[in-house]
C-alpha positions as CSV (number, residue, x, y, z in Angstrom):
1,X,78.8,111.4,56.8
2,X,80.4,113.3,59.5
3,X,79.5,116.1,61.5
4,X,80.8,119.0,58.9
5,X,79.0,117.2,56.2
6,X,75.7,116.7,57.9
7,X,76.1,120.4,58.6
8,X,76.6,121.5,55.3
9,X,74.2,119.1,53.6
10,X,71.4,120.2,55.9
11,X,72.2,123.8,56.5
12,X,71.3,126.6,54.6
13,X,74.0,129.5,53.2
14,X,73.3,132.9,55.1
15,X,75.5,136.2,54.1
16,X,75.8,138.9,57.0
17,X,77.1,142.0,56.7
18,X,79.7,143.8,59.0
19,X,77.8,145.6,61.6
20,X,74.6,143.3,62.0
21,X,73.9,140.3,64.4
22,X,73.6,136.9,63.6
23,X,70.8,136.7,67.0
24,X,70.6,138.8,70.2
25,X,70.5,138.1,73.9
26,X,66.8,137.3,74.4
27,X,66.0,135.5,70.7
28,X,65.5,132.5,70.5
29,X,67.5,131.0,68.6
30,X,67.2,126.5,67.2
31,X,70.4,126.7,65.1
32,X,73.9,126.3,65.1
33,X,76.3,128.3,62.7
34,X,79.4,126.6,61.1
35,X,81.9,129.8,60.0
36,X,82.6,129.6,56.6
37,X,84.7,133.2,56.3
38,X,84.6,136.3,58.8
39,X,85.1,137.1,61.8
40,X,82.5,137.4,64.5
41,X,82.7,138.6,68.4
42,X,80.3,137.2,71.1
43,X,79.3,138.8,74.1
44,X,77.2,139.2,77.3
45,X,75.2,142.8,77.7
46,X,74.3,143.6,81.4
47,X,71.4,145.2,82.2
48,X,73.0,148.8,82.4
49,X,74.7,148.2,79.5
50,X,78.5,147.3,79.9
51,X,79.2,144.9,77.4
52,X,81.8,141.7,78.0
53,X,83.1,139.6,75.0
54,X,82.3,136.0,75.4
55,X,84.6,135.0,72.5
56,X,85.8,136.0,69.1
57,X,85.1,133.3,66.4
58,X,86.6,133.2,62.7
59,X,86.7,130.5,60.2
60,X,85.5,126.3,60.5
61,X,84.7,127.9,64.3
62,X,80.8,126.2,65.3
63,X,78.9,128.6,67.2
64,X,75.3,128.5,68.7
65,X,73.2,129.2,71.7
66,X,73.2,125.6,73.3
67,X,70.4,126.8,75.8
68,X,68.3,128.1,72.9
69,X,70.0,125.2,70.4
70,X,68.3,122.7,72.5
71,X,66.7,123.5,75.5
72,X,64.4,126.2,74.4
73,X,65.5,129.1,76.6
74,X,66.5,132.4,75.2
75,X,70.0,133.2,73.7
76,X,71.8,134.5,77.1
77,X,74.4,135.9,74.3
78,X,74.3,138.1,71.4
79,X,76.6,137.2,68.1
80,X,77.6,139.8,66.0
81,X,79.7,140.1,62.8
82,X,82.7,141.9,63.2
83,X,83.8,140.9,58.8
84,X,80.9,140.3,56.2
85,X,80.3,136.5,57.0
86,X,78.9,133.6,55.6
87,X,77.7,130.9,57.6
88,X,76.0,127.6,57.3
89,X,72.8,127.3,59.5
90,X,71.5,124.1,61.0
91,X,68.6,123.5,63.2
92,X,70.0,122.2,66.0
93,X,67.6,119.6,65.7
94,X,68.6,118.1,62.8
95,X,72.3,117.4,63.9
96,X,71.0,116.1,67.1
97,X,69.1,113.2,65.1
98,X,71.7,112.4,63.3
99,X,73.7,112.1,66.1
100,X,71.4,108.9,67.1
101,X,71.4,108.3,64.0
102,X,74.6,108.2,62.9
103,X,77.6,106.9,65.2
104,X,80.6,109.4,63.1
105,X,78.4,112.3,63.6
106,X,77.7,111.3,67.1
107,X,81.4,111.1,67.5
108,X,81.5,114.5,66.0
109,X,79.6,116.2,68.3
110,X,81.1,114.4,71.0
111,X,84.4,116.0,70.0
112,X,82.9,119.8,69.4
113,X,81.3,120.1,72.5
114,X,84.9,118.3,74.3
115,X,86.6,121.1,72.8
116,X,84.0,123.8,73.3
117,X,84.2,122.4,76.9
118,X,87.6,122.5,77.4
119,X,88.1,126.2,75.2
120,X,85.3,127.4,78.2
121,X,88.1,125.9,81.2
122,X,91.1,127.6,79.8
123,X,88.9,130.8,79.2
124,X,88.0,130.5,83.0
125,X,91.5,129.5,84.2
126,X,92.8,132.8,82.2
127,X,90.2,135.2,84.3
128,X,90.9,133.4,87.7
129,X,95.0,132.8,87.2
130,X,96.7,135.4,85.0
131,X,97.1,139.0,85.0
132,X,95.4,140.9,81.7
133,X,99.4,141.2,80.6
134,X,99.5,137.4,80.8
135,X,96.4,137.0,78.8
136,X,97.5,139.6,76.1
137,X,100.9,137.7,75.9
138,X,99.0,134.3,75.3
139,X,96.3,136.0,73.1
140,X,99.6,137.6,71.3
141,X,101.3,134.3,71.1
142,X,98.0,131.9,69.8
143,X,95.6,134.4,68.0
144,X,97.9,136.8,66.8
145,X,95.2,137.6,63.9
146,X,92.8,138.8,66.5
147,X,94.9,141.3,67.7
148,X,95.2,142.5,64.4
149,X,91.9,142.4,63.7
150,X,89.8,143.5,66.3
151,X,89.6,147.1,67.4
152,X,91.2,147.8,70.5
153,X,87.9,148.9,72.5
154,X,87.0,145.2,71.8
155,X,90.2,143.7,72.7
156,X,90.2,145.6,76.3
157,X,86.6,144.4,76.4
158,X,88.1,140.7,75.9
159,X,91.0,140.9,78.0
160,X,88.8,142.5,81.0
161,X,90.6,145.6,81.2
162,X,90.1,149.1,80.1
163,X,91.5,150.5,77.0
164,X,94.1,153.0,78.5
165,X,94.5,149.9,80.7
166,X,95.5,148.0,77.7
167,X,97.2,150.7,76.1
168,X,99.6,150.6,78.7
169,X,100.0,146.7,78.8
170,X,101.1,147.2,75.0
171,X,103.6,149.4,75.6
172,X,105.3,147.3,78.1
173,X,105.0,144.4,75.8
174,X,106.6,145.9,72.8
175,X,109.3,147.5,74.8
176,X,112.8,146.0,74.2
């Protein structure tokens, strides 16, 4: 069995609606979520307020609070559905023993959290390296569908620049 199977044999269905969180900064939260459809936006809340989007996530995306997941702590994250979603939940748990159980789903896992690892690096090297134009261009270029898709309050939130700020980045862009 591997680590989509384990997931979805063990998991249970759960339907959220546009508009409602899947868990808030502070729960805590022993699962991990496997995207079936929709489209959801995670993000850090400071305390007065501002709000700065960790990640948007949409279909076969994993997702989960790895400090709550496994360690216990609180979520430092909230994960909200931007589409009506369903996802598969898993206590975290449970994939973790079969993961010393079962060497495919241990390679699995190794994988997912490679990639989550490495999708958190070029994340970083985006903030620290480009402009926001450069971002919007590679956002533009390799997740065209979130552009599309997300409202443009949350998009500046993304990018880390206002949205007159990014109003004016489009207009550049689109220009011939």
């Amino acid at each position: 069995m591997n680590f989509i199977e384990s997931i979805e044999a063990n998991g249970k269905a759960v339907d959220i609606k546009k508009g409602e969180h899947v868990f808030v900064h502070g729960d805590l939260d022993r699962s991990i979520y496997f995207i079936k459809y929709g489209l959801l936006k995670a993000y850090y809340t400071t305390r007065d307020g501002k709000e700065f989007i960790k990640s948007f996530l949409m279909d076969s995306d994993v997702i989960g609070s790895l400090s709550s997941a496994y360690k216990g702590d609180s979520c430092s994250f909230s994960l909200l559905c931007l589409e009506n979603t369903r996802l598969i939940k898993v206590p975290f748990s449970i994939i973790y023993d079969f993961s010393k159980a079962d060497q495919s789903v241990a390679n699995d896992l190794i994988v997912l959290l490679l990639n989550l690892s490495m999708k958190k690096e070029k994340r970083e090297f985006e903030f620290l390296c480009l402009s926001v134009e450069e971002r919007y261009r590679q956002l533009e270029n390799e997740s065209p569908i979130i552009i599309e898709k997300v409202t443009q309050n949350d998009l500046a939130r993304y990018l880390g620049v206002t949205p007159v700020g990014l109003s004016r980045i489009k207009a550049r862009v689109t220009r011939p």
